[in-house]
C-alpha positions as CSV (number, residue, x, y, z in Angstrom):
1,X,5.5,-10.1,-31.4
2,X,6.0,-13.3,-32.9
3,X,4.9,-13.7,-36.4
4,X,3.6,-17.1,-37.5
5,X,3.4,-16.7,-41.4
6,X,7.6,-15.9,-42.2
7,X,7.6,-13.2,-44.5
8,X,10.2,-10.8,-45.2
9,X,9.3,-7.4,-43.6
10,X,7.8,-5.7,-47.6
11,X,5.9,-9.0,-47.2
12,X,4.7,-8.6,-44.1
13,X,3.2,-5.2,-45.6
14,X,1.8,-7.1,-48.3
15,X,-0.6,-9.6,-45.6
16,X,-1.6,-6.1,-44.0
17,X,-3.1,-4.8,-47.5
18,X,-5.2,-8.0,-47.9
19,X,-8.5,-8.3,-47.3
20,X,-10.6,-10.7,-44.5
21,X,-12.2,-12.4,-47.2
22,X,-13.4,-15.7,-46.0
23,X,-15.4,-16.2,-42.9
24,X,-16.4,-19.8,-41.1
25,X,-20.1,-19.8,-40.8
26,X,-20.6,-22.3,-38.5
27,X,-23.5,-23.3,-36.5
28,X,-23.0,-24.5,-33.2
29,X,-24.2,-28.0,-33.2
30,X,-24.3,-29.0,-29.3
31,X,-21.8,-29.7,-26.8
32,X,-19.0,-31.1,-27.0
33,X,-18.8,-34.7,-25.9
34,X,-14.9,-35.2,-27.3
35,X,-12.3,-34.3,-24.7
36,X,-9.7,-32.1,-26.6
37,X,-6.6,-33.4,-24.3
38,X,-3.8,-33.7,-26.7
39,X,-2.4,-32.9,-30.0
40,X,-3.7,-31.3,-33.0
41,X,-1.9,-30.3,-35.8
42,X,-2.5,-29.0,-39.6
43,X,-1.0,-27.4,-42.9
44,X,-1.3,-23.6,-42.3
45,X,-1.4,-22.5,-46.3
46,X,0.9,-19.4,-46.5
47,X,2.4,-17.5,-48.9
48,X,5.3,-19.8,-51.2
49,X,4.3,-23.0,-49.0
50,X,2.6,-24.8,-45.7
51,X,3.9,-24.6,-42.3
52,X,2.9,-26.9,-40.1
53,X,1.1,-26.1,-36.5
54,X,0.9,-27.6,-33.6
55,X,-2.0,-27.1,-30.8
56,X,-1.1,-29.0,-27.4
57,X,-4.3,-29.0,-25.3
58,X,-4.6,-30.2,-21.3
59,X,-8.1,-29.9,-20.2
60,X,-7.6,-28.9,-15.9
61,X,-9.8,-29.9,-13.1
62,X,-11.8,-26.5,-12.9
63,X,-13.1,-27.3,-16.4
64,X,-11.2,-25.2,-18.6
65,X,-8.0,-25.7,-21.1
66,X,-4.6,-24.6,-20.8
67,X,-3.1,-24.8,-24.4
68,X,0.3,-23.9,-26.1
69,X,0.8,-23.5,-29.7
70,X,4.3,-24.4,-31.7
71,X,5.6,-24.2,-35.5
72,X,8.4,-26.2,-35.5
73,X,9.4,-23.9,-39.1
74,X,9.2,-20.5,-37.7
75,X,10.9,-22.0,-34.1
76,X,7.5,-20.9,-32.3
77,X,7.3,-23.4,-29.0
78,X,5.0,-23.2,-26.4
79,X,3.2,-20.3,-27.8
80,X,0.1,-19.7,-25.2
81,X,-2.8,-20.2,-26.0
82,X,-6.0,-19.1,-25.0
83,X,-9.1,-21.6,-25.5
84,X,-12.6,-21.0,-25.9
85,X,-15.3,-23.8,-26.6
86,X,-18.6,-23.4,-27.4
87,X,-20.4,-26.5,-27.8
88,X,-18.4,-28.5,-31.1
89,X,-17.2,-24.9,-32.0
90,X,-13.5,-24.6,-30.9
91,X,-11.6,-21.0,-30.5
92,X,-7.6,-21.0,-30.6
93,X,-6.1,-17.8,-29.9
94,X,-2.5,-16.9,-30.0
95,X,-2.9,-13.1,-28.8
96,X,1.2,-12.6,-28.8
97,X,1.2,-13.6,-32.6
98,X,-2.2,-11.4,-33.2
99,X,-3.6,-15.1,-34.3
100,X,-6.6,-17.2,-34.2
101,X,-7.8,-20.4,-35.1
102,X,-11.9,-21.1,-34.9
103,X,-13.6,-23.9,-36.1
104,X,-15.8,-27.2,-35.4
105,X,-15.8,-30.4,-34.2
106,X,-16.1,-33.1,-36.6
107,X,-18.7,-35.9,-35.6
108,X,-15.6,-38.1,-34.7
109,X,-14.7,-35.7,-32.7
110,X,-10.7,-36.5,-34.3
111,X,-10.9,-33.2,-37.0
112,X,-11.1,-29.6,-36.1
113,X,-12.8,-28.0,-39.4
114,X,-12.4,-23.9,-39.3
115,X,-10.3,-21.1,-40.2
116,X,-6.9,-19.5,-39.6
117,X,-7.0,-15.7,-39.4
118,X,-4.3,-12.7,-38.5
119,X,-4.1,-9.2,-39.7
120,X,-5.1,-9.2,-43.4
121,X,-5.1,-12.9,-43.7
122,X,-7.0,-15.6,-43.4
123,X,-7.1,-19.2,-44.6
124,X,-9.2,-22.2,-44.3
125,X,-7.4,-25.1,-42.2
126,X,-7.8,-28.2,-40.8
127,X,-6.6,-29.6,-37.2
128,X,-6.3,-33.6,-36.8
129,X,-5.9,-35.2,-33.3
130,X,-2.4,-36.9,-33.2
131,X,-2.3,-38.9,-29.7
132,X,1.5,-39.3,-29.7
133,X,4.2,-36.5,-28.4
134,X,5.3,-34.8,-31.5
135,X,9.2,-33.9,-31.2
136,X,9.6,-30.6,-32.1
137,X,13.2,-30.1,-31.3
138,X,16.1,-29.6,-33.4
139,X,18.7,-32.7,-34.5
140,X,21.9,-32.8,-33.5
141,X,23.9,-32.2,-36.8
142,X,26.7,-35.0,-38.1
143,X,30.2,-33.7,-38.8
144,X,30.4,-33.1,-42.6
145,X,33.0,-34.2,-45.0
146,X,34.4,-31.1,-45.8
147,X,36.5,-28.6,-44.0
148,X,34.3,-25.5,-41.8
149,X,35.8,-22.5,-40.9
150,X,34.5,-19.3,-38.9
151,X,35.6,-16.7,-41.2
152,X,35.1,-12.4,-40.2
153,X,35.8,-10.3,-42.9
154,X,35.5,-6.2,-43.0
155,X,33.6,-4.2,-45.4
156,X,36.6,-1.4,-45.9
157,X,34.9,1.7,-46.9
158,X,32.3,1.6,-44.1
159,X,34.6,0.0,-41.6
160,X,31.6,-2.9,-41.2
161,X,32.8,-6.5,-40.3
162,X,30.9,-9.1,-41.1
163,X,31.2,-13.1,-39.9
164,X,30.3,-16.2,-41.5
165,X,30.8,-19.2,-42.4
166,X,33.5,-21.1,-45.7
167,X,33.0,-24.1,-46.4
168,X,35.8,-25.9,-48.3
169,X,35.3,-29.3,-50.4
170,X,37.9,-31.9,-49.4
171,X,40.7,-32.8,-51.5
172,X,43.5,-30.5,-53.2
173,X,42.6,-26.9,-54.2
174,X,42.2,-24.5,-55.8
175,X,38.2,-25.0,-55.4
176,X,35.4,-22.9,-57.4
177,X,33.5,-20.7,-55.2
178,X,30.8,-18.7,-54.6
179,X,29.0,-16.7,-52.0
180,X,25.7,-17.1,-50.7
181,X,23.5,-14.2,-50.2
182,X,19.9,-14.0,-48.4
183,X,16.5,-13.0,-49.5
184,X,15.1,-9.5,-47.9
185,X,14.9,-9.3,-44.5
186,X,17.2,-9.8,-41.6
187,X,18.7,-13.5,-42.2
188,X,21.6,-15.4,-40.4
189,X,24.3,-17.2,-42.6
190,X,22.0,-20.2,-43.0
191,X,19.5,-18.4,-44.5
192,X,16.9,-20.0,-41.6
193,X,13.2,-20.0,-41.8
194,X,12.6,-22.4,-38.5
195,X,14.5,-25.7,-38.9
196,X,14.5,-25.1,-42.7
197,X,18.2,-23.9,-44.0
198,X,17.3,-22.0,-47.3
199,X,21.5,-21.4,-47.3
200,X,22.6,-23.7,-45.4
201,X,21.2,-26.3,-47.9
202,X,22.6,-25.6,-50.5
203,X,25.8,-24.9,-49.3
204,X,25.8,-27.6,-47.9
205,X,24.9,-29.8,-51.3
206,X,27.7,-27.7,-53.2
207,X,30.4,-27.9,-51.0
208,X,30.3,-31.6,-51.1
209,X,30.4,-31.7,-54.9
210,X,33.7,-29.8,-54.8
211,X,32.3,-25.9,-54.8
212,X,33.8,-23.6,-51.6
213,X,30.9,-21.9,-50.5
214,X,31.0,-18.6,-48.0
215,X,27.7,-17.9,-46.6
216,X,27.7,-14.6,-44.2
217,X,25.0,-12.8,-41.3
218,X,23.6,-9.9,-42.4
219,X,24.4,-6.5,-40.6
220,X,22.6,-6.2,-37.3
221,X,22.7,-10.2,-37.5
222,X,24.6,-13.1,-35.5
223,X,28.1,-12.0,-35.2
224,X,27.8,-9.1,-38.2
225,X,28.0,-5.6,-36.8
226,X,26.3,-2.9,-38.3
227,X,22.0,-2.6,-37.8
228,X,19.1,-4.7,-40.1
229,X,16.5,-2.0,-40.1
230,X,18.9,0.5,-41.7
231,X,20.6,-1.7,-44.1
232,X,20.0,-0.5,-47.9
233,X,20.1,-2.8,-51.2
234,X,23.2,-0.7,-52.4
235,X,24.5,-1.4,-48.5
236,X,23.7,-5.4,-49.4
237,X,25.4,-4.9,-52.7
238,X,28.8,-3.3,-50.9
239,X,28.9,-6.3,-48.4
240,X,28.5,-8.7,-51.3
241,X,31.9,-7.1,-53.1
242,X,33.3,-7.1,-49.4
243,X,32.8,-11.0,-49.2
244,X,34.3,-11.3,-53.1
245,X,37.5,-9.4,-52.4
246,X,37.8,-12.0,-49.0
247,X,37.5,-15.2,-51.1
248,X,40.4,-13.5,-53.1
249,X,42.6,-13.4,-50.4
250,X,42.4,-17.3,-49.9
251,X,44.8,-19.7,-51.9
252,X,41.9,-22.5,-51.9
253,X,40.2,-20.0,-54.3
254,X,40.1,-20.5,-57.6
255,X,40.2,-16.8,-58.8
256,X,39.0,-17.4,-61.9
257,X,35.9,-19.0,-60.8
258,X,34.0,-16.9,-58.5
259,X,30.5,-16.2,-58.1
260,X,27.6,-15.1,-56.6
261,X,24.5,-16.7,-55.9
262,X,20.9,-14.7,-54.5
263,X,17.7,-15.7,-53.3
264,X,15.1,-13.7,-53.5
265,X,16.1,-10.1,-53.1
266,X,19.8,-11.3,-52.8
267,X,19.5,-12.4,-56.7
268,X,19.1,-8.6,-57.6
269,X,22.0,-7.8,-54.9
270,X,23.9,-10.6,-56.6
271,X,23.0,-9.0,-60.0
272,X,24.1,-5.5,-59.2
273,X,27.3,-6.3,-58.2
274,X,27.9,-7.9,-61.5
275,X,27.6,-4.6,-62.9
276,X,30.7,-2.9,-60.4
277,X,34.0,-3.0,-60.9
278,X,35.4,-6.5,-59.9
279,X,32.3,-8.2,-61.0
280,X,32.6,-12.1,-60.0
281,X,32.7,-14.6,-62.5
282,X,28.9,-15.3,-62.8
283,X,26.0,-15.0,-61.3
284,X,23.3,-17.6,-60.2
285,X,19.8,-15.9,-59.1
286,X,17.1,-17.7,-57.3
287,X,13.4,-16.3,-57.5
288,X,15.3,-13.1,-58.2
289,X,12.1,-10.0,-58.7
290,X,12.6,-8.7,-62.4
291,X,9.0,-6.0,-61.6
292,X,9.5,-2.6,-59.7
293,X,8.5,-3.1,-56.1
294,X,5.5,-1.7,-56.8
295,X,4.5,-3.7,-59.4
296,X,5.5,-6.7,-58.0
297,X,3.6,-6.3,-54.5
298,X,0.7,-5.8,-56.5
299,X,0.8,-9.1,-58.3
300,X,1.3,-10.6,-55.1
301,X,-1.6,-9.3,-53.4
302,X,-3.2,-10.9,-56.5
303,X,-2.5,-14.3,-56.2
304,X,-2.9,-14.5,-52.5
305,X,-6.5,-13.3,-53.2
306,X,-6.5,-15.6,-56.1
307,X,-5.0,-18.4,-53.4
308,X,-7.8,-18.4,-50.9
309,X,-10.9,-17.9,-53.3
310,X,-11.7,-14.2,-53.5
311,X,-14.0,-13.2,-56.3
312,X,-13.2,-10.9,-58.9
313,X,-15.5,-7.4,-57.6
314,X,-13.4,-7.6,-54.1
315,X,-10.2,-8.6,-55.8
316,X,-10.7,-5.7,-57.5
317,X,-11.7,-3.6,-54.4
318,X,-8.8,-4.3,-52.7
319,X,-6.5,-3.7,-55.3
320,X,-7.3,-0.4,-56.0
321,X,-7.8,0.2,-52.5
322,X,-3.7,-0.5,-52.6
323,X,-2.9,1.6,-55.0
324,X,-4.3,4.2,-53.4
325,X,-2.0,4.0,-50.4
326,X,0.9,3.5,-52.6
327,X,0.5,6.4,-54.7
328,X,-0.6,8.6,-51.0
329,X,3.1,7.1,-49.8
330,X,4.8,8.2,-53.0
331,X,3.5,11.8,-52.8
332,X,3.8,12.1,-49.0
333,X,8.1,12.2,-47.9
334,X,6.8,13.0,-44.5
335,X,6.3,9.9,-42.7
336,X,4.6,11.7,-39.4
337,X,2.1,12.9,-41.7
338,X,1.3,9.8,-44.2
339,X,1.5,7.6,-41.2
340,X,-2.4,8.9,-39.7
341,X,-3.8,8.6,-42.9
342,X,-2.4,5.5,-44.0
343,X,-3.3,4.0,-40.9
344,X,-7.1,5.3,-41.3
345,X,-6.8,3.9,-45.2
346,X,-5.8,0.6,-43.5
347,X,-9.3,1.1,-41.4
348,X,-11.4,1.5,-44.1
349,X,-10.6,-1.2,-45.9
350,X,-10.5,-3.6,-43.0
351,X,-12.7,-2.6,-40.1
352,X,-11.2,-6.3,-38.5
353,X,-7.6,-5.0,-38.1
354,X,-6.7,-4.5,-34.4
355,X,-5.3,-0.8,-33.1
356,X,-1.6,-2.7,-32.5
357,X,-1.8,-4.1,-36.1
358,X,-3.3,-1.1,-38.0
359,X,-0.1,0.6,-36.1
360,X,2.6,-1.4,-37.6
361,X,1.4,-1.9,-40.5
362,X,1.0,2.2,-41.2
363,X,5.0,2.4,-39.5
364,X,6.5,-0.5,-41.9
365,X,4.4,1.5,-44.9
366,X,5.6,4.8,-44.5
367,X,9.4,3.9,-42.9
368,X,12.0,4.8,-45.6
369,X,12.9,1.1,-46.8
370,X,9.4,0.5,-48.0
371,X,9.0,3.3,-49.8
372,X,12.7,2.6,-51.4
373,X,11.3,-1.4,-52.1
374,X,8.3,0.4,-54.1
375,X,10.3,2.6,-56.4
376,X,13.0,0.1,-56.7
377,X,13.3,-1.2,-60.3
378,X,15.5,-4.7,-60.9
379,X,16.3,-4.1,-64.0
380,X,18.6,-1.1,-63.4
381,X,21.9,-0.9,-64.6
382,X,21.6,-4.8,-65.6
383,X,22.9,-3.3,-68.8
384,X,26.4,-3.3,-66.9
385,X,26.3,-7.1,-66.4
386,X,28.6,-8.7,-68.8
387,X,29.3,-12.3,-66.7
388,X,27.0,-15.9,-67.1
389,X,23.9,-15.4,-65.5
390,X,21.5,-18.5,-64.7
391,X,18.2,-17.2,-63.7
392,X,16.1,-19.7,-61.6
393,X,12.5,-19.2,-60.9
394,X,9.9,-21.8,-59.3
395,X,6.2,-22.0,-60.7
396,X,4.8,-22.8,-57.4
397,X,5.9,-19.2,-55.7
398,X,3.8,-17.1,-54.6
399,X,6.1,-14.0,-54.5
400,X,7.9,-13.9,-57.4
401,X,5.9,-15.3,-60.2
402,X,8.0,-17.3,-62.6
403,X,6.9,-16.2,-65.4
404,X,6.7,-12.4,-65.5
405,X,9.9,-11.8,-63.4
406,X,11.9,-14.1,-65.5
407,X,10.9,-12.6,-68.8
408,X,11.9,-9.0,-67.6
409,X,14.9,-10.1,-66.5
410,X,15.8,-12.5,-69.7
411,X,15.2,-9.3,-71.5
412,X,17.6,-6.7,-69.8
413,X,20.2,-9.5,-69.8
414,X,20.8,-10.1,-73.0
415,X,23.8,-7.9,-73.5
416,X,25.1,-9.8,-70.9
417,X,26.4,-12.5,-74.0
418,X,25.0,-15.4,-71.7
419,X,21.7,-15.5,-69.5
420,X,20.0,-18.9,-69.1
421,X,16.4,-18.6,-68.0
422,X,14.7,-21.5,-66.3
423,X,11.3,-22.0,-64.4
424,X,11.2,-25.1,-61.9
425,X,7.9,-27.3,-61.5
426,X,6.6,-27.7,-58.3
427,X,9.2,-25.5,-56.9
428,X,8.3,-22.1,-54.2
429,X,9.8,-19.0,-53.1
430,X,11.9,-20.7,-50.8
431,X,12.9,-23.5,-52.9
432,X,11.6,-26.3,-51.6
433,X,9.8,-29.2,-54.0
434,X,6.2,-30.1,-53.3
435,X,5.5,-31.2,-49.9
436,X,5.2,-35.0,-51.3
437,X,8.3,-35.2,-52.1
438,X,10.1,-34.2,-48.4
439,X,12.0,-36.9,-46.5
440,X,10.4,-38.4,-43.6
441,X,12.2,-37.8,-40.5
442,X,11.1,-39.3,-36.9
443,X,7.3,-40.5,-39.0
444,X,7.7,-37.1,-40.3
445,X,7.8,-35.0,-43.3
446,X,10.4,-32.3,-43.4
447,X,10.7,-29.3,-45.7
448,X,13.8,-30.0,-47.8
449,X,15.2,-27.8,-50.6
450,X,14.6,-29.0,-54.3
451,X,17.0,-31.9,-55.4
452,X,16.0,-30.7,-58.7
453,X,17.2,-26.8,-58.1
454,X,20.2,-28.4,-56.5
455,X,21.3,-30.3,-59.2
456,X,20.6,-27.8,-61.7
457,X,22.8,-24.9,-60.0
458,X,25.5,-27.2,-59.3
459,X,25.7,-28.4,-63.0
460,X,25.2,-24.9,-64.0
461,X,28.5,-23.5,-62.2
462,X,30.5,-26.7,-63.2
463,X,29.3,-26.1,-66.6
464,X,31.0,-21.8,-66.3
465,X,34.1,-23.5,-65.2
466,X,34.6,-25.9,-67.9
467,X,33.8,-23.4,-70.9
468,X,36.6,-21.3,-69.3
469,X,39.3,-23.8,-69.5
470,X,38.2,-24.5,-73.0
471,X,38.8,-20.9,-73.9
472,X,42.7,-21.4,-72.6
């Protein structure tokens, strides 16, 4: 099943736990005199940012539509579609991503005014008619200037290789490196999220200011061996320190200079092994949780309810109603038996979920991984970290609120001799500025990761390796 909202799978738990709050009450106003032939697109609000989708509508000769859905971000093309029309009232349904959009006509009949729903989320959105072909395809890339090179490496005590991709500044060596690691979730070496290159970016950006940059595929990813759905945060960690001892192996490396930069989940990867033996030089995270899973999924459920208008009595409804599960998870190892109940829990509290969704959502909440994300707590063995840490939070995300996360973390760090918090306006879970400020490409804006963020990592690192040679 395709999922149009990209969330890491603990996230995807998290929009199961929600709530159908809002409704469209819409009256049904007549027929519809507009012909719908064409394309109409809109900002679909999710968590840490908007994606943008794409409804392509051809009315036939028997009367009816046939309709495909894309989202260019998530690479969804030519989704079907199934359309229903009522008078101005307009039904969208993506059945293979459990979706639907439903809304009404606006008197010029050139707006679609309704509501986005899926399992445990729903959002108010707006469609506008666009009469020219909107190129969804990916551009070809331009050669860099810097040097590429297909790298495997082997994670020696599990026998686990693992392929990527170093990137090496032109010019005369030895370079400053670091390596790249992904947010939760199975991610490729660009970290993608559609045509949006949450890795890629920036190593992209930093390998052009003179920093060699090795980004990798996560086990059970691209060319990586090893499987996804197995793969534990002290497995992450162990690939991370296999990735380290590979860069020390090279003669472009500067040795001295080594780090390690997370997003998301891969800041507290990136964190903990700081705190091994062969720790690298510093560490750079990027909305990096500082909360115990628990914790922190309840926060998030917060501020998506917060997000799309919920009042305080059902905020506080569904809350508890979370809890609940959580602490029936915690006290039930047996996931045959929490599964049935969680699942009826699930019911309860949603009479809207569908059998196929109330299904996977009680698997993901009972599997082993979920219950190891809620008892996981960030700030253990931080204690151990003794390198530069730059922690990097944006106060537009969703996920990982800036403030709490940052002041845990700030806090266990501080034996570390050097931790420099820092929260970035405007800027979301997945790094990228406020919409308004994207480039245009083809008429178009496109997601783009903060200049801002950029500038200040790349500064940052520059700044590690100058205070080191001062020492000499």
């Amino acid at each position: 099943m395709n999922k149009i909202v990209h969330v890491s799978w603990w996230q995807r738990t998290l929009l199961y736990l929600l709530l159908v709050i809002l409704t469209c009450n819409r009256s049904v106003a007549g027929e519809t005199q507009n012909a719908l032939d064409g394309y109409w697109k809109g900002p679909l609000q999710v968590p840490g940012g908007k994606l943008e989708v794409i409804f392509r509508l051809v009315k036939l000769s028997d009367g009816t539509y046939f309709a495909a859905m894309d989202v260019p971000l998530q690479k969804v093309s030519r989704m079907p579609v199934a359309v229903s029309v009522h008078g101005d009232t307009i039904s969208l349904a993506a059945e293979e991503a459990g979706s639907r959009f439903m809304g009404r006509l606006t008197p010029d009949g050139k707006k679609i005014d309704g509501t986005w729903s899926q399992p445990g989320f729903t959002v108010p959105m707006l469609l506008e008619f666009v009469p020219a072909t909107i190129d969804t395809n990916p551009k070809a890339r331009l050669t860099p200037p810097y040097r590429e090179e297909e790298v495997l490496f082997t994670n020696i005590p599990v026998d686990l290789r693992l392929a990527g991709m170093l990137t090496i500044p032109a010019g005369k060596g030895p370079f400053p490196a670091v390596v790249l690691v992904s947010d939760a979730g199975a991610h490729d070496r660009e970290g993608t999220v559609g045509d949006y290159h949450v890795l890629g970016a920036l190593g992209d950006y930093l390998t052009r200011r003179g920093i060699a940059v090795l980004r990798f595929d996560d086990r059970g990813v691209g060319k990586s061996g090893g499987q996804a759905s197995t793969t534990t945060v002290p497995d992450m960690v162990s690939d991370v320190q296999a990735a380290l001892n590979f860069l020390r192996t090279r003669p472009e490396i500067d040795l001295e200079h080594l780090g390690v930069i997370g997003h998301g989940e891969g800041g507290n990867v990136a964190l903990l092994a700081a705190a091994q033996p062969l720790p690298p030089s510093f560490v750079v995270t990027l909305a990096a949780p500082g909360l115990p899973g628990r914790v922190l999924q309840a926060q998030q459920q917060a501020n998506m309810l917060k997000a799309t208008g919920t009042d305080a009595a059902k905020m506080e409804t569904a809350l508890k109603n979370q809890q609940a599960m959580f602490d029936f998870i915690a006290q039930t190892p047996d996931p045959t038996q929490a599964k049935p109940i969680i699942a009826n829990m699930l019911r309860q509290s949603n009479p809207t979920l569908d059998s196929s969704a109330v299904r996977l959502a009680a698997t993901d909440m009972t599997s082993a991984r979920y219950k190891a994300f809620l008892s996981f707590d960030p700030t253990a063995k931080m204690g151990d970290v003794k390198c530069p840490v730059l922690l990097l939070n944006g106060t537009a995300d969703l996920d990982v609120g800036a403030d709490a996360n940052l002041a845990v973390l700030t806090k266990c760090l501080k034996s570390s001799g050097s931790v420099t918090p820092r929260k970035l306006l405007g800027v979301n879970h997945l790094f990228q500025s406020d919409p308004k400020e994207w480039p245009l490409v083809n008429g178009q804006q496109k997601p783009a990761f903060s200049s801002a963020a950029q500038e200040a990592i790349r500064e940052w690192v520059v700044q590690q390796t100058q205070t080191d040679k001062g020492k000499k």
